[in-house]
VOZATI-394288 format. One line per field, with one value per residue (C-alpha): residue number from 0; residue in three letters; x, y, z. Coordinates in steps of 0.25 Angstrom, whole numbers, plus 2048, in hexadecimal, padded with zeros to 3 digits. Example, Ala and Ser with C-alpha at 12.3 -4.5 7.8 and 13.67 -1.06 7.14 Angstrom:
nr <- 0  1
rest <- ala  ser
u <- 831  837
v <- 7EE  7FC
w <- 81F  81D
% end
This chain:
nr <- 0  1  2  3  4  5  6  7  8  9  10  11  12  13  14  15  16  17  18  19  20  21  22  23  24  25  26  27  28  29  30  31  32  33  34  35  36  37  38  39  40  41  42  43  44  45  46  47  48  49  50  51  52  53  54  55  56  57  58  59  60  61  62  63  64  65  66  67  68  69  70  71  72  73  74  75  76  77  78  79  80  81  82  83  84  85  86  87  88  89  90  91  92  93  94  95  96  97  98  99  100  101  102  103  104  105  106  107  108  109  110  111  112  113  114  115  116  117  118  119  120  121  122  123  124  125  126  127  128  129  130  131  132  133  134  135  136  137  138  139  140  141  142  143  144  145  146  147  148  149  150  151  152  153  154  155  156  157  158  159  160  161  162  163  164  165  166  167  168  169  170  171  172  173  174  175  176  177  178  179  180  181  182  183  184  185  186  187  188  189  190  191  192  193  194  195  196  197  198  199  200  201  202  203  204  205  206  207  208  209  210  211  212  213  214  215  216  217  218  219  220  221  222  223  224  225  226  227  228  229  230  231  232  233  234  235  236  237  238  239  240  241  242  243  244  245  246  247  248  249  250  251  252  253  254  255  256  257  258  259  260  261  262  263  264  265  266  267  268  269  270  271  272  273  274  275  276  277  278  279  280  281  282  283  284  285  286  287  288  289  290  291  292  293  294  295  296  297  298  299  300  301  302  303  304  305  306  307  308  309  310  311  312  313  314  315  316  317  318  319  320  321  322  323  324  325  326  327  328  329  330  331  332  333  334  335  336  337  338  339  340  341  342  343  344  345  346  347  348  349  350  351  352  353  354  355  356  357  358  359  360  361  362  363  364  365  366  367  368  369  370  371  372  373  374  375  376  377  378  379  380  381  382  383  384  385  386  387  388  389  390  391  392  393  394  395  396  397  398  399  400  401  402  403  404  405  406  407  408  409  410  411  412  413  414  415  416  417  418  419  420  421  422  423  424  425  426  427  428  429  430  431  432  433  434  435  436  437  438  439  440  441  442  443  444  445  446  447  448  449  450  451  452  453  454  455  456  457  458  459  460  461  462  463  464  465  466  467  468  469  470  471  472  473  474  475  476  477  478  479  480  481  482  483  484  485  486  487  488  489  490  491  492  493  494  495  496  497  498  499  500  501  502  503  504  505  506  507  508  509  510  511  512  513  514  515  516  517  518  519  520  521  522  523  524  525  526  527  528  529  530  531  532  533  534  535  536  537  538  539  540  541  542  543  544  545  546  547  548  549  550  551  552  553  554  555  556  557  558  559  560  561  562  563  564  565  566  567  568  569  570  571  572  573  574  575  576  577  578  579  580  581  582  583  584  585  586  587  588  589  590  591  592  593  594  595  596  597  598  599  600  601  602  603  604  605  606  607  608  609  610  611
rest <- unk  unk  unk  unk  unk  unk  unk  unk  unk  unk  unk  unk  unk  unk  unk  unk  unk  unk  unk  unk  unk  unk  unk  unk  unk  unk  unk  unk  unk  unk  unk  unk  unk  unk  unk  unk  unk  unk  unk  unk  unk  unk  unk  unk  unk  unk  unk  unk  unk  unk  unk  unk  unk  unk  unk  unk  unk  unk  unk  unk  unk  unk  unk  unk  unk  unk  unk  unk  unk  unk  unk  unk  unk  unk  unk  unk  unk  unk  unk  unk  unk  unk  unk  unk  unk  unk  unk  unk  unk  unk  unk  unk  unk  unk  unk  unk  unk  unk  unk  unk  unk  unk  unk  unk  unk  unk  unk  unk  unk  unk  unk  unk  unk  unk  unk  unk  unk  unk  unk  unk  unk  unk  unk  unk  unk  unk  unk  unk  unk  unk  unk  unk  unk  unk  unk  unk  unk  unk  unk  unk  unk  unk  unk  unk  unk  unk  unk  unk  unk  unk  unk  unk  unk  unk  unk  unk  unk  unk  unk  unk  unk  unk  unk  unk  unk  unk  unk  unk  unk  unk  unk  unk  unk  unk  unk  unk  unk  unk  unk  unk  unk  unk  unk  unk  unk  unk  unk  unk  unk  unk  unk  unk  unk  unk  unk  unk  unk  unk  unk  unk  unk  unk  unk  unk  unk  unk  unk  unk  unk  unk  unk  unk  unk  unk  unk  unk  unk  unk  unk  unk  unk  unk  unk  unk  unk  unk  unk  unk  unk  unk  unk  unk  unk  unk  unk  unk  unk  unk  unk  unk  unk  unk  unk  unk  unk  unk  unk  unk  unk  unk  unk  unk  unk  unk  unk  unk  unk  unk  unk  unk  unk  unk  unk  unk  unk  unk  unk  unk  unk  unk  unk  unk  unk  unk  unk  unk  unk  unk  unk  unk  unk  unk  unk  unk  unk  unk  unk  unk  unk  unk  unk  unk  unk  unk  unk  unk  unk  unk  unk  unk  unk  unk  unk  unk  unk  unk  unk  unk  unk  unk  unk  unk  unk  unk  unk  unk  unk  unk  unk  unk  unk  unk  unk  unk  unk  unk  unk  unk  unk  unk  unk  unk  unk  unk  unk  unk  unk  unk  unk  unk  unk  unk  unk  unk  unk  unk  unk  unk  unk  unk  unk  unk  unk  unk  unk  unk  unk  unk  unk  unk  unk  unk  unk  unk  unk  unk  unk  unk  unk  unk  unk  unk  unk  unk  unk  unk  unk  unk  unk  unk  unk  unk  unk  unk  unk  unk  unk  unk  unk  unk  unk  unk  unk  unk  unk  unk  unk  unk  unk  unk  unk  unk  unk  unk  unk  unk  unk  unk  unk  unk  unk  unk  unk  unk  unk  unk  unk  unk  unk  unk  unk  unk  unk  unk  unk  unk  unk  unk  unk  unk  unk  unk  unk  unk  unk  unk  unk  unk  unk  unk  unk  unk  unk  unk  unk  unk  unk  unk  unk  unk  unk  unk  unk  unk  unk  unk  unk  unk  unk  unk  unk  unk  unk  unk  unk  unk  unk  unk  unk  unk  unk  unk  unk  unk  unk  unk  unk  unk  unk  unk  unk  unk  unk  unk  unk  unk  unk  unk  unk  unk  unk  unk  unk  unk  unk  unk  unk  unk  unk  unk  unk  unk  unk  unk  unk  unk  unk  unk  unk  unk  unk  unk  unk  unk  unk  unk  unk  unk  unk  unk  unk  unk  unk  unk  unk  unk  unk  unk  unk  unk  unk  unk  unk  unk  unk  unk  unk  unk  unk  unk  unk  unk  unk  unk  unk  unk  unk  unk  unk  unk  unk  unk  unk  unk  unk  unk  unk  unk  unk  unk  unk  unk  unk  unk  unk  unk  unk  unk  unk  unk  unk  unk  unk  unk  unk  unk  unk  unk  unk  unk  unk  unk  unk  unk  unk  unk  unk  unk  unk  unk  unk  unk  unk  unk  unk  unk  unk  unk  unk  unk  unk  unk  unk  unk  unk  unk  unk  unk  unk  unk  unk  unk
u <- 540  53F  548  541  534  53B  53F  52F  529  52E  52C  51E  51C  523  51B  50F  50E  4FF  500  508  500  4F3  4FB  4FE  4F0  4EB  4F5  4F4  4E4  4E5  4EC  4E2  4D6  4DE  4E0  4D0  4D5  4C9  4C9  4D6  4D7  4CD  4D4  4E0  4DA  4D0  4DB  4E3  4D9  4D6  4E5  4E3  4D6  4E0  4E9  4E2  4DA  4E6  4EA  4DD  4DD  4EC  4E6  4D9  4E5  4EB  4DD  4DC  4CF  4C9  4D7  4D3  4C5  4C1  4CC  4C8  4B8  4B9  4C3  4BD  4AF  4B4  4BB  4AD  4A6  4B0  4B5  4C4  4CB  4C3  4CA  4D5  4D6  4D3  4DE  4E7  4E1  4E4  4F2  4F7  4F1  4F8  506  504  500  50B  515  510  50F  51F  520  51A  522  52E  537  533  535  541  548  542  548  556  558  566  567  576  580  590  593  5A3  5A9  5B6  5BD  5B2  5A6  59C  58D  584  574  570  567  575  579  57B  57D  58D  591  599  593  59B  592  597  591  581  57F  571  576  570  570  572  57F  58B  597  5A3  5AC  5AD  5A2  596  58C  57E  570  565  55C  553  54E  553  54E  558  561  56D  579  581  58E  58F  59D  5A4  599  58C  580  579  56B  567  560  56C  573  582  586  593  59F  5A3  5A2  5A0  594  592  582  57C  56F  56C  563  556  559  55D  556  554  54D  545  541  53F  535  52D  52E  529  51D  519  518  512  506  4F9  4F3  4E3  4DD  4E5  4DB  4D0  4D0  4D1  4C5  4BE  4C6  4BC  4AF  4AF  4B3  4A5  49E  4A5  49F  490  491  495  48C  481  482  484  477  470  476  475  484  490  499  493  499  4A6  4A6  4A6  4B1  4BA  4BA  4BB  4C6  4CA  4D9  4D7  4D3  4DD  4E9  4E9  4E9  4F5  4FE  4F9  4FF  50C  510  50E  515  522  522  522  52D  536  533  539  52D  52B  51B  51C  50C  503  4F9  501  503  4F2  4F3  4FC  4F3  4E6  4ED  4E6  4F2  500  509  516  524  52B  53A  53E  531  52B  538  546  54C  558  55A  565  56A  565  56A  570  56D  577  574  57C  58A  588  58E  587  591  590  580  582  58C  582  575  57A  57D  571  569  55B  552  545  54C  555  555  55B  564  567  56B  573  57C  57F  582  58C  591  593  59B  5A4  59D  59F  591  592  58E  580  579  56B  565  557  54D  53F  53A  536  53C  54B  556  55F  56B  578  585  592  58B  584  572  56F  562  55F  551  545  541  535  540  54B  541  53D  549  548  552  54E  54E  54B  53F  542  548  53C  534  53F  541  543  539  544  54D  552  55A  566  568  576  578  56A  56D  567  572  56D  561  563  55A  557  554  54A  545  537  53A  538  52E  525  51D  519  517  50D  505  506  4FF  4F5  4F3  4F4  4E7  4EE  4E4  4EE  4FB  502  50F  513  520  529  52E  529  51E  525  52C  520  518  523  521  513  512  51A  515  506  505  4F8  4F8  505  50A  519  51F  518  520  51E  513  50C  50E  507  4FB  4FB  4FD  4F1  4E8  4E8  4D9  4DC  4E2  4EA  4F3  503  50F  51B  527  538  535  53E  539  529  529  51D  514  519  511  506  502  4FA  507  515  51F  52D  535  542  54F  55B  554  553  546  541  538  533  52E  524  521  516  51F  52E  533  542  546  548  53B  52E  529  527  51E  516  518  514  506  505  506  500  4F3  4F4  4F5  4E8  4E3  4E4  4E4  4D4  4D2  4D8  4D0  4C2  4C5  4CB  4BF  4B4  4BA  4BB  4AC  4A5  4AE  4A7  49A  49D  4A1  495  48B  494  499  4A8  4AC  4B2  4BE  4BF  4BD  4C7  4D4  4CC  4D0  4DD  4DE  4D9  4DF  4EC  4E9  4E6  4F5  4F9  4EF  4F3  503  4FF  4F5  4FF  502  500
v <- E0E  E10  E1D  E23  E23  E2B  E34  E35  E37  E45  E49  E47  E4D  E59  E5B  E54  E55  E55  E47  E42  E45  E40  E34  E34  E34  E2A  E22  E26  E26  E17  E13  E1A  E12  E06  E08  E0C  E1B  E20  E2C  E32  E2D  E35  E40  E40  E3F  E4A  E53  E4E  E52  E60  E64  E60  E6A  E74  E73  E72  E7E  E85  E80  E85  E93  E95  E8F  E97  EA4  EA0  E9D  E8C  E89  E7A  E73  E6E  E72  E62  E5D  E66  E65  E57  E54  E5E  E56  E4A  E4D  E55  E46  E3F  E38  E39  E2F  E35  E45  E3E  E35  E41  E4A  E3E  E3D  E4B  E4D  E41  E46  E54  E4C  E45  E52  E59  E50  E4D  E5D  E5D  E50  E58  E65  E5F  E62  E70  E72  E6C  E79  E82  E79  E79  E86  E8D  E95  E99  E99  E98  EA7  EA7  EB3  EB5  EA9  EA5  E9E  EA4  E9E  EA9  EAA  EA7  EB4  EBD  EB4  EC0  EBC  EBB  EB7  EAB  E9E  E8F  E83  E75  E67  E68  E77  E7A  E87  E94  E9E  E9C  E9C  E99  E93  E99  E8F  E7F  E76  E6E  E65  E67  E63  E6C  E61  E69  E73  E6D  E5F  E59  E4D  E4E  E58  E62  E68  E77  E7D  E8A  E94  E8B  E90  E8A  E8C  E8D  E81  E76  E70  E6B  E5B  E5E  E69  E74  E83  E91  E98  EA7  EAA  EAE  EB4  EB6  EAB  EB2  EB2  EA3  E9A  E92  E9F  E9E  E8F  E91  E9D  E95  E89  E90  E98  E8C  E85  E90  E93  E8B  E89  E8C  E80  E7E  E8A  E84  E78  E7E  E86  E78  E71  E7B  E79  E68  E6B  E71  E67  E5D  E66  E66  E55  E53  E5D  E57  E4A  E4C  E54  E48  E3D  E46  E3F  E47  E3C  E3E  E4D  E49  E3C  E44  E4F  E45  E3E  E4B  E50  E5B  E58  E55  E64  E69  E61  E5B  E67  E6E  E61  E5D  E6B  E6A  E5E  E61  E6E  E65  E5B  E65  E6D  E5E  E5F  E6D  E75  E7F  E84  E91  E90  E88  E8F  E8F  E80  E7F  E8C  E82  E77  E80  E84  E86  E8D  E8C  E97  E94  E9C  E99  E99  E90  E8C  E83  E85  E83  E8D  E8F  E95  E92  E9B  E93  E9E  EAC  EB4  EC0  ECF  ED9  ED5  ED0  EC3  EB8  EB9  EC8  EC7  EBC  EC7  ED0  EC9  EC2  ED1  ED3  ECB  EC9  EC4  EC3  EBA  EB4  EA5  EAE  EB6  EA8  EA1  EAF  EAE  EA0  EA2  EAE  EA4  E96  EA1  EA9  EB5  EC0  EC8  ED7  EE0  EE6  EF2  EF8  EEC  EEF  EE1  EE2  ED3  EC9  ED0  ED3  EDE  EEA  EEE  EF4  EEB  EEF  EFE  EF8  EF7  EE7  EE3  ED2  ECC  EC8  ED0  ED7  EDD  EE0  EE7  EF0  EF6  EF9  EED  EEA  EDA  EDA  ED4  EC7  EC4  ECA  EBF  EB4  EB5  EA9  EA7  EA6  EB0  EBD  EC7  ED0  EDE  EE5  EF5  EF6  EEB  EDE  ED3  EC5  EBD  EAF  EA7  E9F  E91  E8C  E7D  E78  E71  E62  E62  E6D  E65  E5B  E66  E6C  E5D  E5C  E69  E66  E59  E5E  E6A  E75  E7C  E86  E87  E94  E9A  EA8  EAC  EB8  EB0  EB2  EAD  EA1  E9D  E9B  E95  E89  E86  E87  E7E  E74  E73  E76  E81  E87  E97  E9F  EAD  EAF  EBD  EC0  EC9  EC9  ED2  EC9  EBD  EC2  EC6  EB7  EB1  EB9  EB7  EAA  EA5  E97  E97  E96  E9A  E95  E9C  E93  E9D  E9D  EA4  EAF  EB7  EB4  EBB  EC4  EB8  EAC  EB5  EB8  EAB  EA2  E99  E9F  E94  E97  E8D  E8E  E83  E7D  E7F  E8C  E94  E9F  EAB  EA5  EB2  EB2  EA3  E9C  E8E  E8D  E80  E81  E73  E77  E6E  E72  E66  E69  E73  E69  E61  E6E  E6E  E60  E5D  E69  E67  E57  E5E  E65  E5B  E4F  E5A  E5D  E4D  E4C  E56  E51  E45  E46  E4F  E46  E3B  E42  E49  E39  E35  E40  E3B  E2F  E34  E3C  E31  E2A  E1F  E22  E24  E30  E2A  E22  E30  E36  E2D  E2C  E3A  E38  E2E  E37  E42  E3A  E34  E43  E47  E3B  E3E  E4D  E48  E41  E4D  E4E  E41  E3D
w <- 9BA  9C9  9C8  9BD  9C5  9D0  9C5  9C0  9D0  9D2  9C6  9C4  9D4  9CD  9C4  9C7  9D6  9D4  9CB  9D6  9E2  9DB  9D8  9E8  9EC  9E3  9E9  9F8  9F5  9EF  9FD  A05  A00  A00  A0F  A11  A12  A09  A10  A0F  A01  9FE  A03  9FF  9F0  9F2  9F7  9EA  9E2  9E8  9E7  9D9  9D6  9DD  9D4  9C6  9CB  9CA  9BE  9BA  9BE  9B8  9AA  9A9  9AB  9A0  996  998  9A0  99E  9A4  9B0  9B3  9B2  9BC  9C6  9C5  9C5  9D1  9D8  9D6  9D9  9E7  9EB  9E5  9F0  9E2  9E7  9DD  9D1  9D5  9D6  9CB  9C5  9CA  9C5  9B7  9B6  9BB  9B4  9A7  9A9  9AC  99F  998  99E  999  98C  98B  98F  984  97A  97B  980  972  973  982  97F  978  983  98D  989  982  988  991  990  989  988  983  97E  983  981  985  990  98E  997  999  996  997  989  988  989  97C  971  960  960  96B  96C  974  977  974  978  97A  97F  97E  976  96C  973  967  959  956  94D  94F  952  955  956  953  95A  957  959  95B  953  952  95E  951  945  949  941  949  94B  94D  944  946  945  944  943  93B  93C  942  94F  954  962  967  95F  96B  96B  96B  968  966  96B  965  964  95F  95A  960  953  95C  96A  970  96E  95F  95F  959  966  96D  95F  960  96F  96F  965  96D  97A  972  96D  97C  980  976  978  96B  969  968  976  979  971  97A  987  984  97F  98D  995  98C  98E  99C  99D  994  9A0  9A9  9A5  9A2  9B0  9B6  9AD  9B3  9BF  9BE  9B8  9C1  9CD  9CF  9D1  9CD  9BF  9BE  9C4  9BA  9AF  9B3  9B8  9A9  9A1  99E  993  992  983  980  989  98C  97A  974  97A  97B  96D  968  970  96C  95E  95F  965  959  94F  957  956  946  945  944  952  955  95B  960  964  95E  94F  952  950  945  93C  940  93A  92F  922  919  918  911  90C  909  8FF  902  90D  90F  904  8FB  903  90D  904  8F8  8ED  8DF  8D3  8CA  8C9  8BE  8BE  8B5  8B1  8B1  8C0  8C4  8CD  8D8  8DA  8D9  8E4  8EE  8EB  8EF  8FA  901  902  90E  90C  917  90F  903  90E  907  8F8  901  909  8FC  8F4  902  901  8F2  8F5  900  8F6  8EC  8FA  8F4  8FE  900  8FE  90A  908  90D  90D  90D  909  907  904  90A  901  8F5  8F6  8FB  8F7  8FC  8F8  8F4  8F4  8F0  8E6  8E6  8E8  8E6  8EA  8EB  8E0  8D2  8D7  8E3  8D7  8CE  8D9  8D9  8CA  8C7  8B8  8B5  8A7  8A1  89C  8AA  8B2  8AC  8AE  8BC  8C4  8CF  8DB  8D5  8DB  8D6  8DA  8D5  8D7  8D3  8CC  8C2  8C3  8C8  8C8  8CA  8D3  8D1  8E0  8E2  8EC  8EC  8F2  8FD  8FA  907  902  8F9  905  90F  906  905  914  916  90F  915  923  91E  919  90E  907  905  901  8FA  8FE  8FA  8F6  8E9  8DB  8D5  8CE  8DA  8E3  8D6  8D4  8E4  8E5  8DA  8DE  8EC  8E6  8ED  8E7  8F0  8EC  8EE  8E8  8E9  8F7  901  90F  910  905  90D  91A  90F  90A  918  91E  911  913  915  91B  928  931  928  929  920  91F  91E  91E  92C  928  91C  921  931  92C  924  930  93B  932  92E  939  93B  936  932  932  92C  931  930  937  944  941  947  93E  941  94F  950  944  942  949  945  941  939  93D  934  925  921  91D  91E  92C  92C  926  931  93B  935  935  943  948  93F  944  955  954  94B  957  963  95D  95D  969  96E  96A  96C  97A  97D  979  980  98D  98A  988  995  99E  997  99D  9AA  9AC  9A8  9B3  9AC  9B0  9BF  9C3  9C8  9BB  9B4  9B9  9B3  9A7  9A7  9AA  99E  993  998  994  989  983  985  97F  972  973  971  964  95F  953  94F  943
% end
């Protein structure tokens, strides 16, 4: 016990050297009056206390440079005050209630943020570049896609990568937020950020760091620590206007009672701590649980934006349906066969219908098909692509894409088609049509009743897929507002029409760049720890589970649901307790760690703003 508290003393002098020397002087001034030394009691604290006004003044002036005004106004009127009054333990009481409270803030601040400092902190720097038979240790920034690295026991993974030879076991846990470990081996993909418990192997960088997905998560991560949202602002701007409503009570009083003590009474009671230190913690913390759920908040500000929000706009595919495809059927024309439709189609990469393209490769795969080689690719996004197979015209995506090109389907199968279907045209000729499957996933149905719950007014289906398609999920998940067959440009039209706001699309985070920055909070849903479009969505879910943007909103609209309690409450507590001080029923001195305790007990409130 004893050596842990010589582990704590130069730690809190470090960093709070003023704390400590207040400390001092309470102590020293204590020991001067018990000895009859009044004088130099007073002294010692008066010049304590001054030292403190120095240094909040300065404080002051750095904040007003960078827009925050109302932080420190009432400390320093009211120690100034009470050291002109010759109230010397009342400035420094004072000076005590307001370090200590700024130590416990400080810390509950570092408490609150600490998962997410966490990535920042211990993000590589370097790493083990295999040259030839060497292993030389290489600023991570030099790291180039294909080059070899050497991972062993400890080492956090620097770049994504795959693995080249042996085999380790790792932790991904710090973005999957899945316990426990898994074992990559020899062709298995890493992500940046997992950290090795055990095993040895090489790795073949698969991007540079920049292009990583811990560079992703961590620029997310440092936005987000870095924003201020606005009712941080709002409350600063409401911090300033109480400070004055303090002012005019203590200068009323003291006018009335033609008694000084009455003014410094009152300043040395009030304290605006609940509109400017709850809000911002409030915020921070929640940011931080969410980001231990799997869900990472680029901004402050789209933090509030998702607690405000009105309207919430689905895709379909990997958003309320699951993020993988699968052939129920393949219908194959004109002396085609289904193996050769499958060669064909899986040529042919298409990043708008990535989830079809995903499941024809992996179909190509199960049979050892060997994809041809296309060329002049040519996609039209949302709709499908041509290209040329083996010298032959290729033409893969849905009917209206197909027809288009003048491929005729017959009527009696133009009216049959299958809402998930797409179509594959080889030569001119129509080839096959494969039907895709694509279940709801089994939390959609309780996300939707959970936003609602949490105030959600509307609820929207945009999708490229056919009418039928978005139809059957609408109605299963009662959404009432669809729009099937919408290409991107009809998305953004949707999104921005949208007459309840904010307004919050929920998209694969790859096909939906343009619609995620349009909308007042872009979500990305992304998997495996995997972060998706950081550079177009305002939140990334990198857990393959939409439950959690559920979750996202619900704590979000729970934060600045208690932050605005916290912040009328704690305001009109601290307003009837300089009521009290002017009318002089509270001392100064008493006053003063009055203060102290409910500037404490607002952090403490602040931590549990999201709480259920």
């Amino acid at each position: 016990m004893a050596k842990r508290f010589n582990n704590i003393q130069p730690v809190l002098i470090r960093r709070y050297p003023l704390l400590s020397a207040t400390l001092l002087a309470i102590i020293l001034g204590l020991a001067f009056q018990l000895v009859s030394w009044g004088g130099t009691a007073h002294w010692l604290l008066g010049a304590v206390s001054l030292v403190a006004v120095v240094l909040w003044v300065i404080r002051l002036y750095d904040n007003i440079r960078t827009g925050s005004y109302g932080s420190d106004i009432l400390p320093i009127v009211s120690v100034m005050a009470a050291v002109i009054l010759d109230d010397f333990w009342a400035a420094i009481i004072l000076v005590l209630a307001v370090t200590a409270a700024k130590a416990v803030s400080d810390y509950a601040a570092r408490q609150a943020k600490r998962d997410l400092a966490a990535v920042l902190g211990e993000a590589p720097q370097r790493a083990q570049v295999i040259r030839g038979k060497k292993v030389v240790d290489t600023p991570l920034r030099l790291v180039r896609a294909g080059d070899r690295l050497a991972l062993s026991l400890g080492d956090i993974v620097p770049v994504d990568g795959v693995v080249l030879d042996g085999a380790v076991e790792i932790d991904e846990s710090r973005f999957t937020h899945t316990p426990g470990t898994v074992t990559k081996s020899v062709g298995e993909r890493l992500l940046s950020g997992s950290r090795v418990v055990g095993g040895n192997a090489a790795i073949k960088a698969a991007a540079a760091a920049n292009q990583s997905n811990y560079h992703q998560a961590s620029r997310l991560i440092r936005s987000a620590l870095g924003s201020h949202a606005p009712e941080v602002r709002r409350s600063d701007v409401h911090a300033l206007i109480f400070t004055g409503f303090v002012f005019i009570v203590g200068g009323v009083a003291w006018a009335l009672s033609r008694n000084p003590d009455r003014f410094l009474g009152t300043l040395a009671i009030a304290t605006a701590a609940p509109l400017l230190v709850g809000p911002s913690l409030a915020i921070i913390a929640g940011i931080n649980r969410l980001f231990t759920s799997g869900v990472i908040i680029r901004t402050a500000k789209a933090f509030e934006q998702l607690a405000r929000a009105k309207t919430v706009a689905f895709g379909k595919t990997g958003t309320l349906t699951e993020s993988r495809l699968a052939i129920e059927s393949i219908e194959t024309y004109n002396s085609f066969g289904a193996d050769e439709v499958i060669r064909y189609a899986a040529a042919i990469p298409i990043p708008s219908l990535h989830l079809t393209s995903q499941a024809i490769a992996a179909a190509a795969a199960e049979k050892s098909l060997k994809a041809a080689r296309a060329r002049h690719i040519a996609e039209i996004p949302g709709q499908g692509a041509a290209a040329t197979v083996n010298g032959k015209k290729v033409l893969f995506g849905r009917l209206l894409f197909l027809e288009h090109h003048l491929i005729g389907l017959g009527k009696k199968m133009a009216k049959k088609q299958p809402p998930s279907a797409v179509y594959v045209a080889i030569g001119d000729k129509l080839a096959a049509r494969i039907t895709m499957k694509n279940d709801v996933r089994p939390e959609s149905p309780a996300v939707i009743q959970q936003l609602a719950a949490s105030g959600i007014k509307d609820t929207m289906l945009v999708t490229g897929d056919s009418k039928a398609s978005a139809a059957a999920v609408a109605k299963k998940l009662h959404i009432s507002t669809v729009h099937p067959e919408a290409m991107p440009a009809d998305k953004l039209r949707v999104v921005e029409a949208a007459p309840l706001r904010p307004v919050v699309y929920v998209g694969n985070g790859i096909t939906d760049a343009s619609v995620l920055t349009a909308a007042d909070v872009g979500v990305a849903m992304g998997a495996d720890g995997l972060v998706t479009n950081s550079d177009s969505a305002d939140v990334v879910i990198v857990r393959d589970d939409l439950s959690l943007f559920a979750l996202a909103v619900s704590i979000a609209k729970r934060t600045f649901r208690g932050t605005r309690q916290l912040v009328l409450a704690g305001s009109g507590l601290s307003f009837i307790l300089a009521i009290a001080g002017a009318a002089g029923r509270i001392l100064p001195v008493y006053g003063a760690a009055i203060h102290g305790v409910v500037d404490i007990a607002v952090v403490f409130a602040a931590l549990r703003a999201n709480r259920p």
